[in-house]
MIVOTOR-175621 format. One record per residue (C-alpha): residue number from 1; y, x, z. Coordinates in Angstrom, 2 decimals, decimal comma. Layout:
<rs>
> NUM:Y:X:Z .
...
</rs>
This chain:
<rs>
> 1:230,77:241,44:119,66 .
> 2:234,50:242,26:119,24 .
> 3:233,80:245,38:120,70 .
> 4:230,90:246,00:117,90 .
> 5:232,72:244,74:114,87 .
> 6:236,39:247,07:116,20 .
> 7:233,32:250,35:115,92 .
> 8:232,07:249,15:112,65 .
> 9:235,62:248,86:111,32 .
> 10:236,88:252,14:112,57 .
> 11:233,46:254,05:110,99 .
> 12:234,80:252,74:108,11 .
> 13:238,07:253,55:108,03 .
> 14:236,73:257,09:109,39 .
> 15:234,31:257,34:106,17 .
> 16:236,91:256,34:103,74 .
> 17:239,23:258,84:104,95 .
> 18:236,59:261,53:105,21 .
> 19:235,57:261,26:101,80 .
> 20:239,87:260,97:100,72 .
> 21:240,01:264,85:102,30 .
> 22:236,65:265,66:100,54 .
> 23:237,98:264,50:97,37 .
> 24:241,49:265,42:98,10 .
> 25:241,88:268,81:99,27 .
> 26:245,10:270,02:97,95 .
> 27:246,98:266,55:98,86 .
> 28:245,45:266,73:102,60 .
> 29:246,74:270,14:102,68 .
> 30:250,42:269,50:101,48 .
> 31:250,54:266,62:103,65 .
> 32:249,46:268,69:106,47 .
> 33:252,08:271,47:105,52 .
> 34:254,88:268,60:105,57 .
> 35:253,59:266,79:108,88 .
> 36:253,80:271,07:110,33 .
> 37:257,36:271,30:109,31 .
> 38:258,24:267,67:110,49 .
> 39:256,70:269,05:113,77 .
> 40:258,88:272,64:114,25 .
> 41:261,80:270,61:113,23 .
> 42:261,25:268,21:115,89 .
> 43:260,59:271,10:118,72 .
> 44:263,59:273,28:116,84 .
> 45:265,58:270,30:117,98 .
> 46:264,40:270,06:121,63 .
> 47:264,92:273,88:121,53 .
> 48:268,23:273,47:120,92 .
> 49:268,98:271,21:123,64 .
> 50:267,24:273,66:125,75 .
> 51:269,45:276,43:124,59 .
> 52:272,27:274,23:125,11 .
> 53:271,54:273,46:128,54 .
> 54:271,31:276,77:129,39 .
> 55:273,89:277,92:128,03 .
> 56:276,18:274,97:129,83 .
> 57:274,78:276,56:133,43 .
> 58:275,26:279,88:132,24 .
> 59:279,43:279,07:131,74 .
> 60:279,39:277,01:134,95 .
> 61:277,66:279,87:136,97 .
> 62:280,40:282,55:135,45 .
> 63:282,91:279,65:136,60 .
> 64:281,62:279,42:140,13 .
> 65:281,44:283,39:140,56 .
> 66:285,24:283,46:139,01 .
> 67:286,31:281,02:141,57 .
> 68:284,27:282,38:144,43 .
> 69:285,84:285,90:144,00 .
> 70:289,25:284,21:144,03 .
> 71:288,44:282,13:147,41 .
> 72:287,43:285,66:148,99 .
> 73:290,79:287,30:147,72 .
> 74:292,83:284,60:149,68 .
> 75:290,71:284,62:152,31 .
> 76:291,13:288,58:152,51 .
> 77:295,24:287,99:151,86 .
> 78:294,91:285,04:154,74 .
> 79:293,40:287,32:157,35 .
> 80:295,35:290,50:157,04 .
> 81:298,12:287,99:157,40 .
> 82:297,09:286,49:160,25 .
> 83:296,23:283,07:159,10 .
> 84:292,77:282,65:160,58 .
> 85:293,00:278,64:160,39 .
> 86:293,76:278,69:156,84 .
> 87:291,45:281,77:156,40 .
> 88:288,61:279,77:158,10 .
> 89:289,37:276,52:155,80 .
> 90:288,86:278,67:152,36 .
> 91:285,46:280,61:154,20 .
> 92:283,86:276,72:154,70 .
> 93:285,05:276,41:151,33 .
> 94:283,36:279,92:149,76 .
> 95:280,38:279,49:152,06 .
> 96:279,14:275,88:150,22 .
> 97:280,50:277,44:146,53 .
> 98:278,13:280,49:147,41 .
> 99:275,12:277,73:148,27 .
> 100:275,87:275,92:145,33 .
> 101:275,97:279,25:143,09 .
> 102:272,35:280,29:144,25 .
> 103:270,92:276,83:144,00 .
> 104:272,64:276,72:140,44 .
> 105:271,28:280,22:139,08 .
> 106:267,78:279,36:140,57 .
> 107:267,83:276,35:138,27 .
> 108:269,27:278,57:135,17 .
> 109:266,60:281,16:135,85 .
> 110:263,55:278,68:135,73 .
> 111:265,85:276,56:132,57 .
> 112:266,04:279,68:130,94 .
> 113:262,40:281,04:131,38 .
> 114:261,35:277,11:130,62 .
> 115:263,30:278,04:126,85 .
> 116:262,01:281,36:126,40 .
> 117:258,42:279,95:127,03 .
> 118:258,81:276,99:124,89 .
> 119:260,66:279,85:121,76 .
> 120:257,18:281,85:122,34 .
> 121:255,07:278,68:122,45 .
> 122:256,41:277,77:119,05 .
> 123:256,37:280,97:117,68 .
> 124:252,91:281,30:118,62 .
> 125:252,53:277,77:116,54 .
> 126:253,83:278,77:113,85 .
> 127:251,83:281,74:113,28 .
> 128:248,56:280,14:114,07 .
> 129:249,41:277,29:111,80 .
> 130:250,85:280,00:108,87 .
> 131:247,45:281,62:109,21 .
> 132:245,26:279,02:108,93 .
> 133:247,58:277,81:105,87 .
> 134:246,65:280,63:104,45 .
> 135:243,08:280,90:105,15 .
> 136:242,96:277,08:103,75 .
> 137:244,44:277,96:100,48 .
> 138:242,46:280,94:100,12 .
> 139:239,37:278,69:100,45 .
> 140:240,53:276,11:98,26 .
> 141:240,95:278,83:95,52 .
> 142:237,03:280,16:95,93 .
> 143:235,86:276,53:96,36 .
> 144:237,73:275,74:92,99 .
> 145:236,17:279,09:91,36 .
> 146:232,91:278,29:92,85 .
> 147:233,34:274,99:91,61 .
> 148:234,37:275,85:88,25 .
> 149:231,34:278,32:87,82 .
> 150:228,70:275,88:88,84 .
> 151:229,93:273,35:86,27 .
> 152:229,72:275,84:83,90 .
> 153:226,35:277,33:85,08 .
> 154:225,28:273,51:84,92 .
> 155:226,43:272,90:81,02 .
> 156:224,23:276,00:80,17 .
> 157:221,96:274,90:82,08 .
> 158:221,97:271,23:80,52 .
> 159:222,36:272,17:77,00 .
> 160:219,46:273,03:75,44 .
> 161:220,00:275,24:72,44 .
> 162:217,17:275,29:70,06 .
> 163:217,42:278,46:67,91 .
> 164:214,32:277,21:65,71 .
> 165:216,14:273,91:64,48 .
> 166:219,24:275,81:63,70 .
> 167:217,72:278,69:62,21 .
> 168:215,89:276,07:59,47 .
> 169:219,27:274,12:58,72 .
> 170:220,50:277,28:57,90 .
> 171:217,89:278,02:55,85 .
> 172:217,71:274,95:53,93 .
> 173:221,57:275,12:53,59 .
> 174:221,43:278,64:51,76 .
> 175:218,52:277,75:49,52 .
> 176:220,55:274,96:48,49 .
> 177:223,43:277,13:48,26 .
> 178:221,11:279,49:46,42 .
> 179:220,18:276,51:43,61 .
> 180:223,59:275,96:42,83 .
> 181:224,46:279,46:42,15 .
> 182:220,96:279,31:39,98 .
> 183:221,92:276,41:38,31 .
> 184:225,29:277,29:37,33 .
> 185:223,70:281,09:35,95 .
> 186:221,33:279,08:34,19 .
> 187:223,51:276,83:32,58 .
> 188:226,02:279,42:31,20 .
> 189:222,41:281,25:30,25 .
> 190:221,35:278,62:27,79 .
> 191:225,23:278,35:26,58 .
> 192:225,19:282,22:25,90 .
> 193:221,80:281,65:24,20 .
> 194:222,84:278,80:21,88 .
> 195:225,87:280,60:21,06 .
> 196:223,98:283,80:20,41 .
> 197:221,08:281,62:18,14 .
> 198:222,70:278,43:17,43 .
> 199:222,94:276,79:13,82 .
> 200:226,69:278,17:12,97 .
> 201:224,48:281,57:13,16 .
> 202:221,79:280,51:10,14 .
> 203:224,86:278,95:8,80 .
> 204:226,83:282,24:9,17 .
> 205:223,18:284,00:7,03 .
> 206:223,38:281,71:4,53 .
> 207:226,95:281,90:3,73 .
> 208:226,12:285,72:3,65 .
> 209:223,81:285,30:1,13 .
> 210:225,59:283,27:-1,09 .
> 211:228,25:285,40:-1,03 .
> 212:225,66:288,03:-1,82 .
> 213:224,31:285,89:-4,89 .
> 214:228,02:284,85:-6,14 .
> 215:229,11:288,97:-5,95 .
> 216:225,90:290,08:-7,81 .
> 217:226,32:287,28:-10,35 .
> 218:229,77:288,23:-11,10 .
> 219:229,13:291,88:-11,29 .
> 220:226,74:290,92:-13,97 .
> 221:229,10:288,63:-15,94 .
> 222:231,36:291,56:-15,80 .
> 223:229,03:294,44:-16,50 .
> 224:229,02:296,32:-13,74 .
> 225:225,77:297,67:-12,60 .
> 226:225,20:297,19:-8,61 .
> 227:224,34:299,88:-6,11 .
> 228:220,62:300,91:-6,13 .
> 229:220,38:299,89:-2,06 .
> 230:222,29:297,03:-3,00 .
> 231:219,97:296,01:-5,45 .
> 232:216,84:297,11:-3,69 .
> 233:218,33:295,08:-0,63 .
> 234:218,71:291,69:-2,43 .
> 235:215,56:290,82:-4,21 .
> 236:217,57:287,38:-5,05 .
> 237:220,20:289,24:-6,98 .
> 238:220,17:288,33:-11,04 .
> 239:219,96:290,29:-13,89 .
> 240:223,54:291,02:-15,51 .
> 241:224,40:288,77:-18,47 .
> 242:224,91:290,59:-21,96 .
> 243:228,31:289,73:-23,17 .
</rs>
């Protein structure tokens, strides 16, 4: 039952953090790019200890060849000299140093082709995982563009745009525009018109005639004959007064 309920638990956990990288690309990624440099650093360090190492057993082999050559000087000084015991002594002495020289350059060769595999190994790492970096963001950027397009292939799609209706607002918008503008020309119509016929105009006709009357009247009270077109003109005009 334990055994059931642990599965259930981890599908769970495995679901939720399946749909987190579905829904999360770009944070999975940097946290993946972080977690790849964590790991060279890590192996950079072991490297180092590596290089160290061999480094330490190259100095101690140079150390053991210096002091082996100097053994077989003495022993070469000892002999010619006639000191075989002594000579003998330093031989026991060059013999193990020469043992313990091949053992120790055996163990720097397979040290030192242990840290040349392990600089290749994460070399090799690094450009795998730098490729498929890459090849990540790249498809990131086209999922994104894909992404984008099908939203925007799925608005047009959604929005319906119905020419007809908009077409007839604008129609009813310009015929109303279109009665204003024949409104406000009619208005300032019927002002020109009662301007151009109003009552100050028969006002204006009679004042013109009376003026008309009052100049023939006066031209008769002075005895001045009018103008035949004058007179012809104004049937209302009076006869002249004899003074």
């Amino acid at each position: 039952m334990f055994s059931r309920l642990g599965k259930l638990i981890k599908g769970f956990f495995s679901l939720f953090i399946s749909n987190l990288e579905t829904a999360n690309p770009k944070a999975l990624l940097e946290a993946e790019i972080v977690s790849f440099q964590e790991a060279v650093g890590t192996y950079n360090k072991s490297l180092a200890q590596q290089a160290a190492l061999v480094q330490k057993m190259q100095n101690q082999i140079g150390k053991q060849k210096s002091e082996f050559d100097k053994l077989k000087g003495r022993i070469t000084v000892l002999v010619k000299a006639g000191k075989n015991e002594e000579a003998g002594r330093l031989a026991l002495q060059a013999k193990n140093l020469s043992q313990s020289l091949a053992e120790l350059e055996a163990q720097f060769t397979q040290t030192d082709t242990m840290y040349k595999n392990m600089v290749k190994q994460r070399d090799v790492y690094i450009r795998d995982a730098q490729r498929r970096i890459e090849t990540i963001k790249q498809k990131l950027s086209q999922a994104e563009i894909a992404e984008s397009q099908a939203k925007l292939a799925e608005i047009a799609t959604a929005t319906s745009f119905s020419m007809a209706g908009s077409g007839a607002t604008l129609e009813r918008l310009e015929e109303k525009l279109d009665d204003r503008v024949a409104q406000a020309q009619g208005k300032a119509r019927v002002a020109a018109d009662s301007i151009a016929g109003g009552e100050w105009n028969v006002k204006a006709e009679e004042e013109a005639a009376l003026e008309q009357a009052a100049l023939f009247e006066l031209m008769g009270d002075l005895g001045v004959s009018a103008p035949a077109s004058t007179q012809t003109a104004s049937p209302t005009a009076t006869r002249p007064l004899q003074i």
